[in-house]
Backbone as JSON Lines, residues from 0, in Angstrom:
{"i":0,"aa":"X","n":[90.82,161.63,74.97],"ca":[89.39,161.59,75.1],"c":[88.79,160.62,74.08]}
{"i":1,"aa":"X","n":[89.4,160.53,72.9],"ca":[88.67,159.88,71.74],"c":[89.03,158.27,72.45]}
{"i":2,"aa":"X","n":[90.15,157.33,73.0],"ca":[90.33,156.48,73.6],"c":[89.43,156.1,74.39]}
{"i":3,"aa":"X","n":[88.76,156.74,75.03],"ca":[87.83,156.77,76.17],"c":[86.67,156.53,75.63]}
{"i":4,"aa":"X","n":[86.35,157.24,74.81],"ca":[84.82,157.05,74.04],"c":[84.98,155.77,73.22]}
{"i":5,"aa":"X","n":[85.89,155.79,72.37],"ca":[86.05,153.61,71.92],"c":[85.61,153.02,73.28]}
{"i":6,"aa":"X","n":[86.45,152.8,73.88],"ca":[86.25,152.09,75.15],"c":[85.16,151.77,75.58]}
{"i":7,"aa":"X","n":[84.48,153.31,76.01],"ca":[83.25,152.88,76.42],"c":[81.77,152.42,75.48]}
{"i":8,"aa":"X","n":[82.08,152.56,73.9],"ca":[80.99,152.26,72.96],"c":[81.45,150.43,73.29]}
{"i":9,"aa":"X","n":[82.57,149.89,73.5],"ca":[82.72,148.85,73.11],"c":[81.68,147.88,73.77]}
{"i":10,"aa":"X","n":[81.27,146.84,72.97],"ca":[80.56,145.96,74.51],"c":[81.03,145.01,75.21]}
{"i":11,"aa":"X","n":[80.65,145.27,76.65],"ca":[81.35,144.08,77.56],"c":[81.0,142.38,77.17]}
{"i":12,"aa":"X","n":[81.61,141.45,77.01],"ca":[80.82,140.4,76.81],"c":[81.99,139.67,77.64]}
{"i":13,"aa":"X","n":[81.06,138.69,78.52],"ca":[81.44,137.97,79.66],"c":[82.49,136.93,79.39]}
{"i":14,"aa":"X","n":[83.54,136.49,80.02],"ca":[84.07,135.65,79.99],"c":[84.08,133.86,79.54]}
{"i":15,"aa":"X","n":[82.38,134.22,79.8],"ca":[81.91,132.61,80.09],"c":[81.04,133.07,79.83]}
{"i":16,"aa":"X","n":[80.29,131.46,78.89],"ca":[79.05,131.44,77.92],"c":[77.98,130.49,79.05]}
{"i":17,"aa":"X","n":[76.5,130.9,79.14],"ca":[75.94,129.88,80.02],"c":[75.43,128.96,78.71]}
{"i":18,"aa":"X","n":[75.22,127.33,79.31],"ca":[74.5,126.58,77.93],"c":[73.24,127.06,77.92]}
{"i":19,"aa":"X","n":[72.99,126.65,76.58],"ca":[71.95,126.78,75.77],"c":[70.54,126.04,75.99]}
{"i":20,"aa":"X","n":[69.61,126.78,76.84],"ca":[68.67,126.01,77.57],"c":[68.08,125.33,76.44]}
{"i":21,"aa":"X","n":[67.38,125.59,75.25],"ca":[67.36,125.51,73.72],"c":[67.8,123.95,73.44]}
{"i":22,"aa":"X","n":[68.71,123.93,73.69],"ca":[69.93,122.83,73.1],"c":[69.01,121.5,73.17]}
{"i":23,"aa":"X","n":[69.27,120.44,72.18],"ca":[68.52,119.54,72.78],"c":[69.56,118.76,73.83]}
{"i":24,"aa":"X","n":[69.02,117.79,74.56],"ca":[69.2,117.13,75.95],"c":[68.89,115.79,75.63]}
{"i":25,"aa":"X","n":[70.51,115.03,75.75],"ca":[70.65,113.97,75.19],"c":[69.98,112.93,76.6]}
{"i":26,"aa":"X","n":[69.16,112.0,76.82],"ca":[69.03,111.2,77.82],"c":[69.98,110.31,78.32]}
{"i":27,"aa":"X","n":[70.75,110.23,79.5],"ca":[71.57,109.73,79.91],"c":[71.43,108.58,80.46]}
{"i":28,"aa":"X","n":[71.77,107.15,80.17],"ca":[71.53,106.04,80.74],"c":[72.52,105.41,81.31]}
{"i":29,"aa":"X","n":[72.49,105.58,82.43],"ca":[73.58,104.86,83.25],"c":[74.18,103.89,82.61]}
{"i":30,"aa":"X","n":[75.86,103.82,83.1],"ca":[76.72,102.67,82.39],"c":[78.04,102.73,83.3]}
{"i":31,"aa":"X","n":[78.48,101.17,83.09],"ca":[79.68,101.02,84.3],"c":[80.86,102.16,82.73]}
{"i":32,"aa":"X","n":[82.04,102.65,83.9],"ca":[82.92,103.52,83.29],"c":[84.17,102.4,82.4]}
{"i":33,"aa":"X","n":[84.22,102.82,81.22],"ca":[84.39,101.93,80.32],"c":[86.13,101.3,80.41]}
{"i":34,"aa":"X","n":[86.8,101.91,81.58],"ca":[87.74,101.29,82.35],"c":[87.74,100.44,83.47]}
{"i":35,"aa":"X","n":[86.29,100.2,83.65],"ca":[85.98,99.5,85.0],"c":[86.3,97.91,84.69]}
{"i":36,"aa":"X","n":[86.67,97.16,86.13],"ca":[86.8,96.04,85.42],"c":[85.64,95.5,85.14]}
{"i":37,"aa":"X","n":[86.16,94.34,84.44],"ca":[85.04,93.29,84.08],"c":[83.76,92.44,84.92]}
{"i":38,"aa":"X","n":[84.11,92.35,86.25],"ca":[83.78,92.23,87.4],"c":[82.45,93.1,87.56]}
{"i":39,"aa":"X","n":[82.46,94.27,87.75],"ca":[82.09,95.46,87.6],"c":[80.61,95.25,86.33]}
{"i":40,"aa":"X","n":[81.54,95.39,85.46],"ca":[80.33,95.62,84.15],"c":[79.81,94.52,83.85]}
{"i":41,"aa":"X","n":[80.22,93.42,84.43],"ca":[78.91,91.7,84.35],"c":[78.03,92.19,85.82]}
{"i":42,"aa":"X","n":[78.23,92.75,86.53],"ca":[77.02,93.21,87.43],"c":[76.53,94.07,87.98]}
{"i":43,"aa":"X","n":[76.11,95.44,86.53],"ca":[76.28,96.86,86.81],"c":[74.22,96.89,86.71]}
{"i":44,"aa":"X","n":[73.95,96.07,86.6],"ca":[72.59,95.9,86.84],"c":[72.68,95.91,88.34]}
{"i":45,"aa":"X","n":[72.98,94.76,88.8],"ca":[72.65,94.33,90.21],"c":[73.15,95.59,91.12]}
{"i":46,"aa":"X","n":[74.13,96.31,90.82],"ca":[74.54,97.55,91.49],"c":[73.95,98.58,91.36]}
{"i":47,"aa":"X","n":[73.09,98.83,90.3],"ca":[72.05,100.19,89.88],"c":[70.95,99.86,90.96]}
{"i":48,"aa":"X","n":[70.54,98.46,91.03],"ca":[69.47,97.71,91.53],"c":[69.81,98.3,93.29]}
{"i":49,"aa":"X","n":[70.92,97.73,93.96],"ca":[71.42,98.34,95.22],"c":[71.18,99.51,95.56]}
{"i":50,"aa":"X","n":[71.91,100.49,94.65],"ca":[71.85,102.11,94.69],"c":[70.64,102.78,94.51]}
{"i":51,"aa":"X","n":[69.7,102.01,94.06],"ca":[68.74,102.54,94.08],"c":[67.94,102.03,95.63]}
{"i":52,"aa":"X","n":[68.02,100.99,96.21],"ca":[67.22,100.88,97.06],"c":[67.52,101.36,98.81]}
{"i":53,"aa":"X","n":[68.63,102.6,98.45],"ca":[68.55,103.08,99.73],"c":[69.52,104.24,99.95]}
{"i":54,"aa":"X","n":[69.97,104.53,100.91],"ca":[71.29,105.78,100.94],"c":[72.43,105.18,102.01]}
{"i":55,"aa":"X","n":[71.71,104.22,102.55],"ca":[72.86,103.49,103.62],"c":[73.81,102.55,102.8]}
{"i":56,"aa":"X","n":[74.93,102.28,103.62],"ca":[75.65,100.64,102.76],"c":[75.17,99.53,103.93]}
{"i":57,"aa":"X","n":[74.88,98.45,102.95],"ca":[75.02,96.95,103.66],"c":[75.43,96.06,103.01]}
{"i":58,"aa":"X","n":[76.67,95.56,103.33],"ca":[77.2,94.9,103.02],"c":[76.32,93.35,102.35]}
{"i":59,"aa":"X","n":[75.01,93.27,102.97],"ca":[74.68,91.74,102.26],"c":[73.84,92.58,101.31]}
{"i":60,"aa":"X","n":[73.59,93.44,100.99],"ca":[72.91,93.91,99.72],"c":[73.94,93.61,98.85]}
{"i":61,"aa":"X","n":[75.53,93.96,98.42],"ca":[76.59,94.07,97.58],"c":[76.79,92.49,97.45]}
{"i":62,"aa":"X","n":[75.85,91.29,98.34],"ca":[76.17,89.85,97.51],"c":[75.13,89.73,95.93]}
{"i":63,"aa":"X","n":[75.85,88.83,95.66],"ca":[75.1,88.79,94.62],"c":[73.69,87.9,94.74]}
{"i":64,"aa":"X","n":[72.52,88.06,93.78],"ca":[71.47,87.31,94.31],"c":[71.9,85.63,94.37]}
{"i":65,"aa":"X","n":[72.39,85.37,93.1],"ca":[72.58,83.88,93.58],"c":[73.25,83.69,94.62]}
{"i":66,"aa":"X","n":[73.91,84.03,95.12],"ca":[74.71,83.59,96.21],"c":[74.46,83.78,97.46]}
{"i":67,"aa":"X","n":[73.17,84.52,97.46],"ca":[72.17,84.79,99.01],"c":[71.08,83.58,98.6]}
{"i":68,"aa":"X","n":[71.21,83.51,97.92],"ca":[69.71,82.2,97.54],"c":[70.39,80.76,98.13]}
{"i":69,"aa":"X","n":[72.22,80.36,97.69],"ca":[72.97,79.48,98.36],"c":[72.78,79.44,99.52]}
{"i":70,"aa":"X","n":[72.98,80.25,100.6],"ca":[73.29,80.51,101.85],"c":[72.18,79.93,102.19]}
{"i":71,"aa":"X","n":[72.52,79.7,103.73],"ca":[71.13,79.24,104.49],"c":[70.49,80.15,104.93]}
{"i":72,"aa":"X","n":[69.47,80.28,105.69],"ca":[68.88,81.51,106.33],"c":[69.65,81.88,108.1]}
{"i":73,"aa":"X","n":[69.72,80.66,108.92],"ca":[70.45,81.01,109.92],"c":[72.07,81.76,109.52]}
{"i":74,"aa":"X","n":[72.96,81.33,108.79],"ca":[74.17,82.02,108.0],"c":[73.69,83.55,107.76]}
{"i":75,"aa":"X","n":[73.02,83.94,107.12],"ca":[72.6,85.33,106.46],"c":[72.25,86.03,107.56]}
{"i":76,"aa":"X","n":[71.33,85.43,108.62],"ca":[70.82,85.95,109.79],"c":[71.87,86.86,110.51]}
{"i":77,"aa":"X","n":[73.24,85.85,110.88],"ca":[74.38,85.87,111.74],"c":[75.33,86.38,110.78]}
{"i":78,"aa":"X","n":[75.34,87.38,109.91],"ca":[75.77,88.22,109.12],"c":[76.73,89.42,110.37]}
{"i":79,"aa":"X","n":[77.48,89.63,110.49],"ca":[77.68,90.87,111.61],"c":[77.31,92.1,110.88]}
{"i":80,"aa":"X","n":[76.69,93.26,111.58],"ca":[76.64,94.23,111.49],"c":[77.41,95.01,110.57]}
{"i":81,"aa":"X","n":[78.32,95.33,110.54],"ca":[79.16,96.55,109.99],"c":[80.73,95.45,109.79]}
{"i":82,"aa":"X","n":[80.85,95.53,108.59],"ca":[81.38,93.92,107.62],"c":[81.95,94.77,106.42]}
{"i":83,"aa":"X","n":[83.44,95.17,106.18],"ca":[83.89,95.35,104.81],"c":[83.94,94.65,103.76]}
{"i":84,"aa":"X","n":[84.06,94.77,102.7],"ca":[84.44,93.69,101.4],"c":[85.09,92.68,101.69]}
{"i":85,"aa":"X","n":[86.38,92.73,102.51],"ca":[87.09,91.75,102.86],"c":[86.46,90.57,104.15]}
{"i":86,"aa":"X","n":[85.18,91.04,104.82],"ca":[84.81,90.2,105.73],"c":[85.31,90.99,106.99]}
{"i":87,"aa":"X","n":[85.9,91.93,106.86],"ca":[86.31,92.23,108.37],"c":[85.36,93.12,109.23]}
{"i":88,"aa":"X","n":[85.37,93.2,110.61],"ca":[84.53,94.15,111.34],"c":[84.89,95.34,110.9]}
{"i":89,"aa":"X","n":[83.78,96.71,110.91],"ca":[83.76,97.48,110.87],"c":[82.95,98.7,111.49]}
{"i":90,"aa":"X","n":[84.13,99.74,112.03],"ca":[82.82,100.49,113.55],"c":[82.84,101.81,112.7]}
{"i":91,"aa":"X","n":[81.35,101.9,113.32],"ca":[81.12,103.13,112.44],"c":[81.31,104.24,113.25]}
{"i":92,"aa":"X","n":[82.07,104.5,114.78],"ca":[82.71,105.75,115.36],"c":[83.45,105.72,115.58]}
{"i":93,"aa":"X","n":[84.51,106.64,115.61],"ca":[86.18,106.16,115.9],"c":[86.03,105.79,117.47]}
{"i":94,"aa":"X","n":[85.05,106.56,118.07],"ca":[85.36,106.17,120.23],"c":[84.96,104.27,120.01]}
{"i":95,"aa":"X","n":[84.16,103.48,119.16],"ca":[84.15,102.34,119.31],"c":[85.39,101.77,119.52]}
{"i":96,"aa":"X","n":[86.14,102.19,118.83],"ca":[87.28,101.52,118.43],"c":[88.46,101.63,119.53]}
{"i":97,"aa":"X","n":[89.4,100.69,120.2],"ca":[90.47,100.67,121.24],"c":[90.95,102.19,121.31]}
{"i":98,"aa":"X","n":[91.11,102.87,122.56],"ca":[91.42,104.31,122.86],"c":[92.76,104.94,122.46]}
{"i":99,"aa":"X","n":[93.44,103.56,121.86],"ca":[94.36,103.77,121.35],"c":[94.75,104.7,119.82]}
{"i":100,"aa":"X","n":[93.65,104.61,119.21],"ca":[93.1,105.25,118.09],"c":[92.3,106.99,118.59]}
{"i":101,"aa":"X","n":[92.02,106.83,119.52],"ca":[91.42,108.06,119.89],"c":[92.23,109.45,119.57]}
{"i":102,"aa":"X","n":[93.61,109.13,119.81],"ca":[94.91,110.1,120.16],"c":[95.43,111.02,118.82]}
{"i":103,"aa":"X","n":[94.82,110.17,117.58],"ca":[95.14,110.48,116.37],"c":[95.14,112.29,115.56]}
{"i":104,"aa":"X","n":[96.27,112.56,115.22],"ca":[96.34,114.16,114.63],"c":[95.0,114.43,114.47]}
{"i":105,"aa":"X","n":[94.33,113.64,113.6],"ca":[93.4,114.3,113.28],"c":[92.14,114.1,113.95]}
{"i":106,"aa":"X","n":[91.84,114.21,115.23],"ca":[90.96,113.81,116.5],"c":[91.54,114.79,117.16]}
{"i":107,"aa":"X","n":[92.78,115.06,117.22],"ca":[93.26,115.98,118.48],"c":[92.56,117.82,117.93]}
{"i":108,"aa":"X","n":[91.99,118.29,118.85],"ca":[91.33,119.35,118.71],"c":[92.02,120.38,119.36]}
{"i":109,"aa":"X","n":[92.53,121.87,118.83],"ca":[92.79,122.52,119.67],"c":[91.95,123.53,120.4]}
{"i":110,"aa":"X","n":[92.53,124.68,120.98],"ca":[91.79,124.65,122.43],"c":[90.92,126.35,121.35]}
{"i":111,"aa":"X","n":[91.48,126.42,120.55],"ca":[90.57,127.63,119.64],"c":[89.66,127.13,119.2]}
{"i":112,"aa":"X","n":[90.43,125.6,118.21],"ca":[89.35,124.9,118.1],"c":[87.64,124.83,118.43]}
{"i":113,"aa":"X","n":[87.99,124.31,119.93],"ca":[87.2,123.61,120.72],"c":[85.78,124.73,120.98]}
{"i":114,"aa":"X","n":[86.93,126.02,121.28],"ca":[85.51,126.47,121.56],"c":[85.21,128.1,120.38]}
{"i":115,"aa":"X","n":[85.91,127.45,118.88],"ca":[84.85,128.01,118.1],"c":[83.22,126.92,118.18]}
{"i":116,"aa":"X","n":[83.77,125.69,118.38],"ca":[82.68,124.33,118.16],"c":[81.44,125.39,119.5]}
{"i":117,"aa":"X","n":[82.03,125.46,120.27],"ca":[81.02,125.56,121.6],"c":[80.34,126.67,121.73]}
{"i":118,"aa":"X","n":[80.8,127.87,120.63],"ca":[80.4,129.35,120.59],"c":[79.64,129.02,119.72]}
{"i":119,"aa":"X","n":[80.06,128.43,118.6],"ca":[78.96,128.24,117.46],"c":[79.95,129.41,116.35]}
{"i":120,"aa":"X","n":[80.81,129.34,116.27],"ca":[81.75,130.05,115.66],"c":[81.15,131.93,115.56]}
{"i":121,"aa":"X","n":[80.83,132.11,116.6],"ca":[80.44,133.86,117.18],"c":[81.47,134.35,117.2]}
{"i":122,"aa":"X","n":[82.43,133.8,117.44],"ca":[83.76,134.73,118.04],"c":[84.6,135.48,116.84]}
């Protein structure tokens, strides 16, 4: 009995501490990660500048300004659509793409699958 009564005078104290709302709060100013290349941190302006002006990607936003100022305007115009780093096309649904790609593990749906999707997962 005397075990029992320690026990229970003792106090619980949680595993985990929450921070200290108190604390002061250092201001954080963005910066390229100090392993990034060099590439990177000569134009971590122009990339804050990007990220800030939207939630989509476009590829002629990621040129640099001088090098859209080079270009002509018909060139920039005739930009394609959906364009990786490397210049190549890029579709933004897998059905765009040859049906050959369609078939892929991870596209193939099974048939529980299919119709938790169609129940709305009720079942």
């Amino acid at each position: 009995m005397l075990r029992t009564l320690v026990r229970r005078a003792h106090i619980h104290k949680p595993g985990f501490r929450f921070p200290d709302r108190k604390a002061p709060k250092e201001a954080h100013t963005p910066h390229p990660h100090p392993a990034a290349p060099s590439s990177i941190v000569s134009s971590f302006d122009h990339f804050q500048k990007v990220f800030a002006s939207g939630p989509h990607f476009h590829p002629e936003k990621l040129q640099q300004p001088s090098s859209q100022s080079s270009q002509s305007g018909a060139s920039a115009s005739g930009l394609l659509g959906n364009v990786d780093m490397n210049g190549r096309e890029v579709a933004e649904d897998v059905h765009l793409l040859p049906e050959r790609f369609w078939r892929t593990p991870t596209l193939a749906f099974s048939d529980a699958e299919m119709e938790a999707v169609m129940t709305g997962g009720a079942n």
